[in-house]
C-alpha positions as a LaTeX table, in Angstrom:
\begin{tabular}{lrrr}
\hline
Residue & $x$ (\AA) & $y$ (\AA) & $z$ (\AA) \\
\hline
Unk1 & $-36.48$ & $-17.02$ & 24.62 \\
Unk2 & $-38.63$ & $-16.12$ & 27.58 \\
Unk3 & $-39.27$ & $-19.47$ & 30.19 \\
Unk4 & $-42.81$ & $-19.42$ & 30.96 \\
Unk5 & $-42.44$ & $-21.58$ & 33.81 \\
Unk6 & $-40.49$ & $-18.40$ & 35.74 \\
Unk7 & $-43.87$ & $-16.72$ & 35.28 \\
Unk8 & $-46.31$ & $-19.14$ & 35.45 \\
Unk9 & $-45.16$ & $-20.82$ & 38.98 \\
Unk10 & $-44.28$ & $-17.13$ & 40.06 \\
Unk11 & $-47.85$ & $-16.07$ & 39.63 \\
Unk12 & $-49.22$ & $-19.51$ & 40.43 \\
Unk13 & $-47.32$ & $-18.17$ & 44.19 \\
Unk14 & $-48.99$ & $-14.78$ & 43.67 \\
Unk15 & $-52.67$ & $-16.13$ & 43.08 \\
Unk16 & $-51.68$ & $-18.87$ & 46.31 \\
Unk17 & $-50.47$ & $-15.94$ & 48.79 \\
Unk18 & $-53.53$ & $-13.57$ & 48.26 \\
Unk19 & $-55.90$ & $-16.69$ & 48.84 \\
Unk20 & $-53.88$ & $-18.05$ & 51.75 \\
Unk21 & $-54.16$ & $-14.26$ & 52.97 \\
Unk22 & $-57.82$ & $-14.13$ & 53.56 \\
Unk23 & $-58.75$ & $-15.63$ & 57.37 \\
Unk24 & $-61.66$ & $-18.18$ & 56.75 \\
Unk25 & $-61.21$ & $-18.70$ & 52.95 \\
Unk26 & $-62.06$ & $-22.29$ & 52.38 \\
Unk27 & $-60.95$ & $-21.90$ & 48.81 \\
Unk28 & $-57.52$ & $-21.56$ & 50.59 \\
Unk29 & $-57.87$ & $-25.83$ & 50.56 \\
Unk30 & $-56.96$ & $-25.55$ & 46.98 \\
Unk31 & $-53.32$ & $-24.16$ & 47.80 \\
Unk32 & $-50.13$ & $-26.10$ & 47.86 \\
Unk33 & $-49.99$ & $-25.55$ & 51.91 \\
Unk34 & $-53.28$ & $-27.84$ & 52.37 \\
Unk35 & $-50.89$ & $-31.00$ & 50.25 \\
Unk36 & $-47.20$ & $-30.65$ & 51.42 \\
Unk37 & $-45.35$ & $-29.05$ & 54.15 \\
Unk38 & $-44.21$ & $-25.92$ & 51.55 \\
Unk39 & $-45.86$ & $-23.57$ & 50.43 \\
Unk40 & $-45.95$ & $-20.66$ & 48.03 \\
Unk41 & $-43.33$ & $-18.49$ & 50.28 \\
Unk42 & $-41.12$ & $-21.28$ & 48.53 \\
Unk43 & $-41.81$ & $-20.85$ & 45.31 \\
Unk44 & $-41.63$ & $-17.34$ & 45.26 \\
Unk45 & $-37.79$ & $-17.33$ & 47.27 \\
Unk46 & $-36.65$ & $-19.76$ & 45.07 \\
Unk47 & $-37.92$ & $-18.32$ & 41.59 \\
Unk48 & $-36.30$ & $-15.29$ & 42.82 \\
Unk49 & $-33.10$ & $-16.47$ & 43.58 \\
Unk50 & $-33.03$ & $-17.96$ & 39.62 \\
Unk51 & $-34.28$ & $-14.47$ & 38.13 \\
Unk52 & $-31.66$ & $-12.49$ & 40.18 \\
Unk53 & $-28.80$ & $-14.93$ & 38.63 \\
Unk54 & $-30.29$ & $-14.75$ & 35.19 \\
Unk55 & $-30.53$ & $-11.04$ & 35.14 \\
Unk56 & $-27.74$ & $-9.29$ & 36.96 \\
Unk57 & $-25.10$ & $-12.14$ & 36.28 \\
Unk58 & $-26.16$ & $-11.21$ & 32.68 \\
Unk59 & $-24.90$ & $-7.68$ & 33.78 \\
Unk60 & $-22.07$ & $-8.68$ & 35.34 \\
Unk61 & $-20.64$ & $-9.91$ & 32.16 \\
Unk62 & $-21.38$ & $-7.25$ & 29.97 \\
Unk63 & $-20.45$ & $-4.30$ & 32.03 \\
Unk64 & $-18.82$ & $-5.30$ & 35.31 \\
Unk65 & $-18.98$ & $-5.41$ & 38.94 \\
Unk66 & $-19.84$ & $-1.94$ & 39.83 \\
Unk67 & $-22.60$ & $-1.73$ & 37.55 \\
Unk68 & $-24.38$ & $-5.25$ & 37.89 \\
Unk69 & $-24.08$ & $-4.12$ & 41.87 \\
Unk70 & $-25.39$ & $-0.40$ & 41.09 \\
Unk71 & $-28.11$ & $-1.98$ & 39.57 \\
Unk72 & $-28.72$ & $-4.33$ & 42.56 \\
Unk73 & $-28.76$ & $-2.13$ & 44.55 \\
Unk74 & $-31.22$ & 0.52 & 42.33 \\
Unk75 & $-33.64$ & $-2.46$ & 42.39 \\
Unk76 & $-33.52$ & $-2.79$ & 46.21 \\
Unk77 & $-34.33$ & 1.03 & 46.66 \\
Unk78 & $-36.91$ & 0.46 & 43.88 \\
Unk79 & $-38.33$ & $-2.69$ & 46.44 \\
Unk80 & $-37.94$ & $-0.54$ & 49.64 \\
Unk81 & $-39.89$ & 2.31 & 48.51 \\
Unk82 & $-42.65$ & 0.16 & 47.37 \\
Unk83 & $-42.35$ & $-1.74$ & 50.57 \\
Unk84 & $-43.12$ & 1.80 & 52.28 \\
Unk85 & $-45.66$ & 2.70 & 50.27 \\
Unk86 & $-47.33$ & $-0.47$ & 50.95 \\
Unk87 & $-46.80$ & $-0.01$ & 54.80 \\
Unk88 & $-48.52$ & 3.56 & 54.83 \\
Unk89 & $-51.28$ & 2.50 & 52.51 \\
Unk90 & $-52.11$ & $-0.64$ & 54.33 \\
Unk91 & $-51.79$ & 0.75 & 57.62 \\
Unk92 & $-54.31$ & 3.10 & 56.54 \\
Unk93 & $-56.54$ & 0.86 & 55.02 \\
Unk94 & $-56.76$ & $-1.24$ & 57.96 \\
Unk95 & $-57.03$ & 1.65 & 60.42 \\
Unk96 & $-59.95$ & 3.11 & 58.84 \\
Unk97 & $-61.85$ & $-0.24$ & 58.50 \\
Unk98 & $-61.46$ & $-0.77$ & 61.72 \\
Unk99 & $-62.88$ & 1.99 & 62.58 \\
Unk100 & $-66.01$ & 2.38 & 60.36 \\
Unk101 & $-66.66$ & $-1.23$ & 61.27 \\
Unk102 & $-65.98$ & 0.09 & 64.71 \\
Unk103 & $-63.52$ & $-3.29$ & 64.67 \\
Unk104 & $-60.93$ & $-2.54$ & 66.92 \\
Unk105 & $-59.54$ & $-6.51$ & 66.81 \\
Unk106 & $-59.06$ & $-5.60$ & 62.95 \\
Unk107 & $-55.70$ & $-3.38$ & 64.40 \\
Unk108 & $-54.77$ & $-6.21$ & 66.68 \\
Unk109 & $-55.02$ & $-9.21$ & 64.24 \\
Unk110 & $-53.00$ & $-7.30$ & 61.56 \\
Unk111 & $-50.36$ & $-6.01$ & 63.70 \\
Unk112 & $-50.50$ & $-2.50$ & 63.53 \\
Unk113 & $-51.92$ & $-1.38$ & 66.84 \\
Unk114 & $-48.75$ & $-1.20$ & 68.18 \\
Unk115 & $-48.21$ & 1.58 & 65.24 \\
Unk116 & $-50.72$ & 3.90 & 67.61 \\
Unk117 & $-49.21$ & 3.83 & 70.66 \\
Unk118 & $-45.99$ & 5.44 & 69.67 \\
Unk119 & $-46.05$ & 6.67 & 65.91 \\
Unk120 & $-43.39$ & 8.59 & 66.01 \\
Unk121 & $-40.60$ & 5.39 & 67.02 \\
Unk122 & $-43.30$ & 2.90 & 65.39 \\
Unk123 & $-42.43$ & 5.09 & 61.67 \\
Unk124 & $-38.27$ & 5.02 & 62.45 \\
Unk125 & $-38.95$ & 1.59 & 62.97 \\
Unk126 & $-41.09$ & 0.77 & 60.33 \\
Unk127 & $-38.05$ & 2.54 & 57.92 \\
Unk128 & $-35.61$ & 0.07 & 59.41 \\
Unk129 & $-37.85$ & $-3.13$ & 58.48 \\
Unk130 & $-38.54$ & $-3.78$ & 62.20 \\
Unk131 & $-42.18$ & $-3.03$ & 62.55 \\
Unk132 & $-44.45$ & $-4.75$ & 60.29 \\
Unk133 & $-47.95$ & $-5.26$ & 59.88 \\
Unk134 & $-49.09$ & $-8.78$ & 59.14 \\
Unk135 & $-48.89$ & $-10.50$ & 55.63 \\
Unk136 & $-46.04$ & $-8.02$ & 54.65 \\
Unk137 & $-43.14$ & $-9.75$ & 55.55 \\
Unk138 & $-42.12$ & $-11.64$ & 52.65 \\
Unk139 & $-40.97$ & $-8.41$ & 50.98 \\
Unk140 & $-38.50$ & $-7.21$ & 53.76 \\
Unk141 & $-36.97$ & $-10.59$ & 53.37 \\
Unk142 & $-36.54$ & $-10.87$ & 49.32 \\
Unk143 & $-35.04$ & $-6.79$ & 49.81 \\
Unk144 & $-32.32$ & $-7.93$ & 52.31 \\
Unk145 & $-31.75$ & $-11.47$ & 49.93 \\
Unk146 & $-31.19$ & $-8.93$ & 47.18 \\
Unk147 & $-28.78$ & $-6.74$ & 49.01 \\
Unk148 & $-26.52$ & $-9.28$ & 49.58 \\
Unk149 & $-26.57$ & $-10.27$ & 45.83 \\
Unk150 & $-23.17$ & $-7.79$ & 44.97 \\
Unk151 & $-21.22$ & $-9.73$ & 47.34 \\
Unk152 & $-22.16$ & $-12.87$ & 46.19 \\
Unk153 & $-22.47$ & $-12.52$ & 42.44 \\
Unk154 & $-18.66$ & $-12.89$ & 41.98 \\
Unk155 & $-18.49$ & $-16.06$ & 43.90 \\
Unk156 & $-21.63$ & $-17.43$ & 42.16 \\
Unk157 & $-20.15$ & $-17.02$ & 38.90 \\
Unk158 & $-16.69$ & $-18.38$ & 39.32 \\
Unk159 & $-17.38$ & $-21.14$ & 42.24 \\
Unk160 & $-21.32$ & $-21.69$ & 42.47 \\
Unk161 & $-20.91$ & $-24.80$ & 44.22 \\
Unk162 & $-18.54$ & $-23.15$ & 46.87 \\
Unk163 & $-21.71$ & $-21.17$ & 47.46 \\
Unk164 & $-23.82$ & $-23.07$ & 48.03 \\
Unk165 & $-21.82$ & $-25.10$ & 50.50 \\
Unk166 & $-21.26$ & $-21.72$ & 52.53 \\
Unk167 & $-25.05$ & $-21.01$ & 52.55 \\
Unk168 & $-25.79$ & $-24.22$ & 53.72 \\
Unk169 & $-23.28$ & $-23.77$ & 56.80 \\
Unk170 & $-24.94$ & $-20.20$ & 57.31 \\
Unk171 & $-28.12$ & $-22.10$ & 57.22 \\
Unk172 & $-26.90$ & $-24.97$ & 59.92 \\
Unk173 & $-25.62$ & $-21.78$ & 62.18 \\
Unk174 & $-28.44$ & $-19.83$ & 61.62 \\
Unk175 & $-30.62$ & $-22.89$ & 63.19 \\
Unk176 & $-28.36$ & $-24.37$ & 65.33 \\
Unk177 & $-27.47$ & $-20.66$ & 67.02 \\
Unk178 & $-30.68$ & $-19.55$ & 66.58 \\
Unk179 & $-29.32$ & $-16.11$ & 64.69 \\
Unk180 & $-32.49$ & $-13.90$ & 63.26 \\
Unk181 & $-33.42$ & $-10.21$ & 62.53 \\
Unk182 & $-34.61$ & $-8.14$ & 65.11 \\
Unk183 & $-38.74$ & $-6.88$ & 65.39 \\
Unk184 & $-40.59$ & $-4.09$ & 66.99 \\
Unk185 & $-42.32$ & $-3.91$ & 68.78 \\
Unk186 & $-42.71$ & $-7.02$ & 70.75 \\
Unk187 & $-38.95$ & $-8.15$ & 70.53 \\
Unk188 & $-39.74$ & $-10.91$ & 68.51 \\
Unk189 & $-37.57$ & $-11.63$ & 65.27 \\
Unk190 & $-38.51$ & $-11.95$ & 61.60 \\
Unk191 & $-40.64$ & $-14.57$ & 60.72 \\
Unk192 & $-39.07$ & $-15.48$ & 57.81 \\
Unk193 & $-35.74$ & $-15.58$ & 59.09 \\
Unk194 & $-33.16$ & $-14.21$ & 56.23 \\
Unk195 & $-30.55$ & $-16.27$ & 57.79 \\
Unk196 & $-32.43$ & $-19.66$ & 56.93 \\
Unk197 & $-34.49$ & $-18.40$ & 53.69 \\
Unk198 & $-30.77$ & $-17.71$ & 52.18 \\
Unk199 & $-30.29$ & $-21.16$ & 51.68 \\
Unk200 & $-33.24$ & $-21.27$ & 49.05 \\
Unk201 & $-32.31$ & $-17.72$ & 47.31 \\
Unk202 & $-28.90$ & $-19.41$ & 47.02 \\
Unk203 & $-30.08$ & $-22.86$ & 45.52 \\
Unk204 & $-32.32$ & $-20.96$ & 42.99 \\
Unk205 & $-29.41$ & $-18.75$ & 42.06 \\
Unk206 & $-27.31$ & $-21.52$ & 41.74 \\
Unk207 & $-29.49$ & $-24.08$ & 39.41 \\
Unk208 & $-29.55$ & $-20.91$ & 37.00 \\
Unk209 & $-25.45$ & $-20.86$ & 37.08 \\
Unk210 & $-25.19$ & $-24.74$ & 36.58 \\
Unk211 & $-27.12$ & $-25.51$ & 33.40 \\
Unk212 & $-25.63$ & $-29.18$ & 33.42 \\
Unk213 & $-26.99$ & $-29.99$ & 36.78 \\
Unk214 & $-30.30$ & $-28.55$ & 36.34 \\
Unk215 & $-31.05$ & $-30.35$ & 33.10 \\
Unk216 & $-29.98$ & $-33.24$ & 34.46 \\
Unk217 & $-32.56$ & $-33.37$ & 37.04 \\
Unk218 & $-35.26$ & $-32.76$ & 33.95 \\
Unk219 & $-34.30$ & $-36.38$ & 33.16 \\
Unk220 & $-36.66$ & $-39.15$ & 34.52 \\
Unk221 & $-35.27$ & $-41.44$ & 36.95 \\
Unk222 & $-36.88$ & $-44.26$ & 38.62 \\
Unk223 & $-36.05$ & $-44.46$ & 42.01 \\
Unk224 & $-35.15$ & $-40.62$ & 42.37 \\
Unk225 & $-39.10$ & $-40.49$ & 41.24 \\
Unk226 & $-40.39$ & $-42.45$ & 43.46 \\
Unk227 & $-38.46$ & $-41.57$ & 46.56 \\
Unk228 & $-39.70$ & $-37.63$ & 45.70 \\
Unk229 & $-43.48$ & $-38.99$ & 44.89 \\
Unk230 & $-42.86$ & $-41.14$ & 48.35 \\
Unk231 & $-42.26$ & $-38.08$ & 50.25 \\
Unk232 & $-44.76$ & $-35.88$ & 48.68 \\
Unk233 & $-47.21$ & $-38.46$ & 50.00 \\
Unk234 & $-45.68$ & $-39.31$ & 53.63 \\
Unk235 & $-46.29$ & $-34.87$ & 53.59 \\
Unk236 & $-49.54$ & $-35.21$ & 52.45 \\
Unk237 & $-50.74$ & $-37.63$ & 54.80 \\
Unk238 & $-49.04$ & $-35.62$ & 57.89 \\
Unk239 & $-50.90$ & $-32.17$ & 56.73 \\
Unk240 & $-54.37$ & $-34.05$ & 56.29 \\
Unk241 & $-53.57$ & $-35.47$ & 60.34 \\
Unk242 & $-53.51$ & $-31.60$ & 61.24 \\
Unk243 & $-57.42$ & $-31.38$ & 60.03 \\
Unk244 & $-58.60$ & $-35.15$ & 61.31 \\
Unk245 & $-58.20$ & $-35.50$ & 64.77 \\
Unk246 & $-58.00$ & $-39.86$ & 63.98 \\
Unk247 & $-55.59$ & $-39.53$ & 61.64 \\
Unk248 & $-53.34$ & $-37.70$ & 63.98 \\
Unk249 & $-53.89$ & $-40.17$ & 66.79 \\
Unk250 & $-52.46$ & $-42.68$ & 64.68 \\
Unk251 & $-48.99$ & $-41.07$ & 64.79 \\
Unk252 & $-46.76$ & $-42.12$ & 67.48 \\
Unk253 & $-45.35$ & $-40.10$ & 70.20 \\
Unk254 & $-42.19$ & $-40.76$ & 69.13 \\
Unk255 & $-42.20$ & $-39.44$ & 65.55 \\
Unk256 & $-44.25$ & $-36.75$ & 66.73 \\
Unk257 & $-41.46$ & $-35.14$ & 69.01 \\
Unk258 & $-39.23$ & $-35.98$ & 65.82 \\
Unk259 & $-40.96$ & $-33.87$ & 63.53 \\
Unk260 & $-42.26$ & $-31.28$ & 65.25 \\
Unk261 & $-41.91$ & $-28.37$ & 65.45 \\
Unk262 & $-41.98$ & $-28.05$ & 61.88 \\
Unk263 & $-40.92$ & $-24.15$ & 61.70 \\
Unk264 & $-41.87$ & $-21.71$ & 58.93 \\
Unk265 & $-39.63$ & $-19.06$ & 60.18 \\
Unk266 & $-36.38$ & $-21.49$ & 59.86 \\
Unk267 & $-36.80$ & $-23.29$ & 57.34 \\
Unk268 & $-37.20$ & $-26.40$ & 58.53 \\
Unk269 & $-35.35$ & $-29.47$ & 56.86 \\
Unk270 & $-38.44$ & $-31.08$ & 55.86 \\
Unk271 & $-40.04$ & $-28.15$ & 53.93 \\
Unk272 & $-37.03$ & $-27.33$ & 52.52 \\
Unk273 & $-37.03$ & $-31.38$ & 51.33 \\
Unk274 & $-40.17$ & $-31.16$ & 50.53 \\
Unk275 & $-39.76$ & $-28.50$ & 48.19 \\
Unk276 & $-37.14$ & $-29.89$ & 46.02 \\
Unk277 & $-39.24$ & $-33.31$ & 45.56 \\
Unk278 & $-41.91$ & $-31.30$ & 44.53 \\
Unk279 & $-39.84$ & $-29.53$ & 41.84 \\
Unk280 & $-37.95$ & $-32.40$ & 41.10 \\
Unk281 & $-41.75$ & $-34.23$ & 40.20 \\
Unk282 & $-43.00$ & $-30.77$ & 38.70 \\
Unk283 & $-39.83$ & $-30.43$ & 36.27 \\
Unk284 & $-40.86$ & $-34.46$ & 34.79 \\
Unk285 & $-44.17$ & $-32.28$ & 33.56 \\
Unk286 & $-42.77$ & $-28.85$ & 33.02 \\
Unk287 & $-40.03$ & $-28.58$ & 30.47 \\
Unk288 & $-39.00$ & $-25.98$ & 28.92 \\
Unk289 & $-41.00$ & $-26.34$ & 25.56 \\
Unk290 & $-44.07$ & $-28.41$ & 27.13 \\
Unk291 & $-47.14$ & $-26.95$ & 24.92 \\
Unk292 & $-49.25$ & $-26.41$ & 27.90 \\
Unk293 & $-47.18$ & $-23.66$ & 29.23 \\
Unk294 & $-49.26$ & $-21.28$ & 26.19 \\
Unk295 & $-52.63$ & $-22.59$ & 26.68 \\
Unk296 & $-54.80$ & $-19.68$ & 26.68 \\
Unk297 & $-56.33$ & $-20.41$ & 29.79 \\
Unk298 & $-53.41$ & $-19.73$ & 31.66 \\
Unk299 & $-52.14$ & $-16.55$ & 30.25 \\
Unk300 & $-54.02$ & $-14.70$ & 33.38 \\
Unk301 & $-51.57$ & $-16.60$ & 35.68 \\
Unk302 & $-48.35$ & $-16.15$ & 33.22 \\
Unk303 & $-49.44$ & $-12.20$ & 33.19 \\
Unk304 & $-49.20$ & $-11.82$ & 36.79 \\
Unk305 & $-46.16$ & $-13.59$ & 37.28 \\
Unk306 & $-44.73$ & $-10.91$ & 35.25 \\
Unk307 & $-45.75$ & $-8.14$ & 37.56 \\
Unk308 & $-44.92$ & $-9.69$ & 40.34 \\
Unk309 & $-44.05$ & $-6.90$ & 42.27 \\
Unk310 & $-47.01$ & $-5.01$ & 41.31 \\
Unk311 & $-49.56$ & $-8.25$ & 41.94 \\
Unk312 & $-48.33$ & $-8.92$ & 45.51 \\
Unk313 & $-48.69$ & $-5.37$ & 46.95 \\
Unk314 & $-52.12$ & $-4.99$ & 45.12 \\
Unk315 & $-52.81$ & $-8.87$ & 46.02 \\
Unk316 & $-52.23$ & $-7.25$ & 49.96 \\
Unk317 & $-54.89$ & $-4.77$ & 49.81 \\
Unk318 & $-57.34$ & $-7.33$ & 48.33 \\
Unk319 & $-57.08$ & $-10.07$ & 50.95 \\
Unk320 & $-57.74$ & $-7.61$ & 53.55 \\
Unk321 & $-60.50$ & $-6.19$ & 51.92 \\
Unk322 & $-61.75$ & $-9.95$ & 51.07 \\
Unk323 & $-61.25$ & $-10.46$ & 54.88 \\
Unk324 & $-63.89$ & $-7.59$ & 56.01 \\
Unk325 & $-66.19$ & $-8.66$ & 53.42 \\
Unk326 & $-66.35$ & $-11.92$ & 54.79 \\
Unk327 & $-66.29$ & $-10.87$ & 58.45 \\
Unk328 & $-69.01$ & $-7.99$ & 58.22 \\
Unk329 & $-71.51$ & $-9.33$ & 55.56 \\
Unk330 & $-71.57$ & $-13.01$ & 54.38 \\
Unk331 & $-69.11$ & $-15.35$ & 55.21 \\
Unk332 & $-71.06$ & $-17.82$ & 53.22 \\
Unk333 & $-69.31$ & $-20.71$ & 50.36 \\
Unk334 & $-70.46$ & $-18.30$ & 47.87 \\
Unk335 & $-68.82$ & $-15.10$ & 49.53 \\
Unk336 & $-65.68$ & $-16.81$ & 49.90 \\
Unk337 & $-65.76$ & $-18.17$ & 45.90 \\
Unk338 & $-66.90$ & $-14.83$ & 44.51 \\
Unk339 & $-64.12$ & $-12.60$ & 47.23 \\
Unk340 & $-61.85$ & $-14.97$ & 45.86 \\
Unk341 & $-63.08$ & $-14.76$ & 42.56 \\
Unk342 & $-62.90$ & $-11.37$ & 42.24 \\
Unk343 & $-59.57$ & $-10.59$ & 43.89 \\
Unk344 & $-57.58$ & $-12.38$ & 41.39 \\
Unk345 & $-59.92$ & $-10.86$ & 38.44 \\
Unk346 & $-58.95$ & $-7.27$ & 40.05 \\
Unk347 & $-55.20$ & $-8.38$ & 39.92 \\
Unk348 & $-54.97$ & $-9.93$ & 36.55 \\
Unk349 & $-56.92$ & $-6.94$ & 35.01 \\
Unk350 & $-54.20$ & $-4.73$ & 36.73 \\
Unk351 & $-51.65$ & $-6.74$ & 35.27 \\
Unk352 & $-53.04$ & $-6.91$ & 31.97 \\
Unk353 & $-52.52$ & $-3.31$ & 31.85 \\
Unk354 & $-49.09$ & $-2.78$ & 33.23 \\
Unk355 & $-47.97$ & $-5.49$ & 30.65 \\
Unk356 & $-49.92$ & $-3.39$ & 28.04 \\
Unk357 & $-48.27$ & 0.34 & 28.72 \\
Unk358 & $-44.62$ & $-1.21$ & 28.98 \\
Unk359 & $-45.26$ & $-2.89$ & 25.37 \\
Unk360 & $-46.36$ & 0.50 & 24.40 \\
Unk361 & $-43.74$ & 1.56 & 21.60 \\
Unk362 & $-41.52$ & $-1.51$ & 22.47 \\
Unk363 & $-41.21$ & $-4.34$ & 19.82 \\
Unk364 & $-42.62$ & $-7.14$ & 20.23 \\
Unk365 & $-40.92$ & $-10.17$ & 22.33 \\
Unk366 & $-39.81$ & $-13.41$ & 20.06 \\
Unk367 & $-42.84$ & $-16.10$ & 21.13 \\
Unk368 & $-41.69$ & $-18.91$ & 23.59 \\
Unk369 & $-42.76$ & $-21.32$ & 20.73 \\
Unk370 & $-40.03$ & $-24.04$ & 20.35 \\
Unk371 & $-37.02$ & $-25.03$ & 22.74 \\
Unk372 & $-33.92$ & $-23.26$ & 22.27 \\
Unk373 & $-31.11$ & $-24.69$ & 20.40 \\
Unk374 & $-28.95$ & $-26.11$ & 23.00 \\
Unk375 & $-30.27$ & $-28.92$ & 25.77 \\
Unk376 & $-33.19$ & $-26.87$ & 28.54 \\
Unk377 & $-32.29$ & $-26.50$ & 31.21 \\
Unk378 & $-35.03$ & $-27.05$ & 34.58 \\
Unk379 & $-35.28$ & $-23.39$ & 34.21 \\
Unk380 & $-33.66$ & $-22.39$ & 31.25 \\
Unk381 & $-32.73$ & $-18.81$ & 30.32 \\
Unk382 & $-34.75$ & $-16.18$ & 29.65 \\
Unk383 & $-35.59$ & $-13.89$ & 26.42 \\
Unk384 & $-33.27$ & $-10.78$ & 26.95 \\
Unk385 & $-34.56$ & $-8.63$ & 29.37 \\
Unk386 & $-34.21$ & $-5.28$ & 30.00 \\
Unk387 & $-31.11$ & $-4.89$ & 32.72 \\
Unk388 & $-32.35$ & $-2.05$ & 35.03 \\
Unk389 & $-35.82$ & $-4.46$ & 36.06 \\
Unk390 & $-35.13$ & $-7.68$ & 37.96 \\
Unk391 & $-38.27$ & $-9.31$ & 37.19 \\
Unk392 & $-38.71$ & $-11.49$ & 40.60 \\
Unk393 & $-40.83$ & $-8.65$ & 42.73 \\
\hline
\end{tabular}
């Protein structure tokens, strides 16, 4: 049977990443970044991480190494391409607004006027993942996760707990030794470092390989609860202190040069704690068989988390376009509700109909309706899928 949650928080992520997207949006207060120190990216890694396990350790054990990693890697080409197509497109797309709104800061802000300059070395390094426009570079980071998937599917079946333990020292060099991916054309380096973001991949991949451990953290304990529910609320209060200057006075120098920076691009400890308290409080709520999971009302949300891939790159188009709408005619509360509004009708329409021509001559998939016969796990497994598709882009 198919787990819901998968899709649901996946295109929960989706519907939180084209908001967060749009410069100004003051629905974006609604999103998991204005009430914790994660945020969607998260979700998204570690979701993907769990998928990848489910499906291509799947096809490790029916037909072997060399296939489960020709698959891999026919997914990552299948990711790459896409990742190209959505370079050229948006590139254009920005280009040309910029210049019917005679906008040249519109270049500038999304990262691409570098592209002009030199388009000839700005393409060979666009090819190589090194030059990319703004909101884009969560898919160059889930490609290069993926490629590494062949090498570490054998150890993640046979000693997933060794795995982890080595991604977590790759994670502790990565920060300590400040190791990152190259950019172009500034010099900079990726900013979500693949090095750091690893460590979630990994810890999805591995609650998908460890049944036992991830059911046992569906069961309810007391103090476990309330140190997670402590810390989602110690997180809460330090976001709110970034938007009320008092509130931020209050903290004292001392903690302050604790804390901060708090780094995106690294991972830094306390998102990454921040995130598993949040899941850990989320999984009390969201089993495997909870009857919310097929209210009607959020089969738009369960829909795009199924085309994920699909959702994000159309998702990128429509916060840009959102973001000249609101910059060139009406950047009013209603403009922002109905840009928002409208964006994530545009993508659940589009992936009502993807969902519709792959069911096209395919029988139908065995409803979600009751658990499955042995314990659930946090995530449990999901209905059979077909092997070529891994489901998390």
């Amino acid at each position: 049977m198919r787990d819901l949650r998968l899709d649901f928080f996946r295109g929960l992520a989706l519907w939180f990443i084209f908001v967060d997207h749009i410069p100004g949006n003051q629905i974006a207060w609604v999103t998991m970044r204005n009430f914790g120190l994660s945020d969607a990216t998260e979700v998204f890694v570690f979701i993907s991480g769990y998928t990848s396990a489910l499906v291509y350790s799947r096809i490790l054990d029916q037909h072997g190494w060399r296939f489960a990693a020709a698959k891999v890697l026919d997914r990552c080409w299948t990711l790459y391409i896409a990742y190209l197509f959505l370079f050229i497109a948006f590139t254009a797309q920005v280009a040309y607004t910029a210049r019917v709104f005679d906008n040249p800061l519109f270049t500038e802000e999304m990262g691409i006027a570098g592209f002009f300059a030199d388009p000839a070395v700005s393409l060979v390094q666009a090819l190589a993942l090194k030059f990319r426009p703004a909101n884009l570079d969560i898919l160059p980071l889930y490609i290069v996760l993926l490629l590494s998937l062949p090498v570490l599917l054998p150890v993640l079946r046979r000693w997933p707990l060794a795995l982890l333990a080595g991604s977590v020292m790759l994670y502790a060099a990565a920060r300590v030794l400040d190791w990152n991916l190259p950019t172009y054309p500034d010099g900079g380096v990726w900013f979500f470092n693949p090095f750091a973001w690893q460590l979630l991949f990994v810890l999805g991949a591995t609650m998908q390989r460890l049944p036992k451990v991830a059911a046992a953290l569906t069961k309810r304990r007391g103090t476990l609860l309330w140190l997670a529910g402590g810390y989602l609320f110690a997180s809460l209060l330090l976001v709110t202190s970034w938007q009320i200057a008092p509130m931020a006075a209050l903290m004292p120098m001392w903690l302050a040069e604790i804390l901060y920076p708090i780094s995106k691009t690294d991972l830094d400890l306390l998102r990454l704690a921040h995130f598993c308290a949040l899941a850990y409080v989320v999984l009390q709520i969201a089993r495997f068989d909870s009857a919310w999971l097929r209210w009607p009302a959020l089969a738009p949300v369960i829909l795009c988390g199924r085309q994920s891939l699909q959702v994000f790159c159309l998702g990128i188009f429509l916060s840009f376009a959102g973001q000249t709408v609101l910059n060139h005619w009406s950047a009013s509360l209603l403009a922002q509700f109905s840009v928002t509004l409208v964006g994530i009708a545009v993508m659940v329409a589009a992936a009502r109909m993807l969902t519709w021509y792959q069911s096209v001559g395919r029988p139908p998939r065995q409803p979600a309706s009751a658990p499955p016969a042995a314990p659930a796990a946090p995530l449990a497994p999901a209905a059979p899928m077909a092997p070529a598709k891994d489901p998390s882009a």
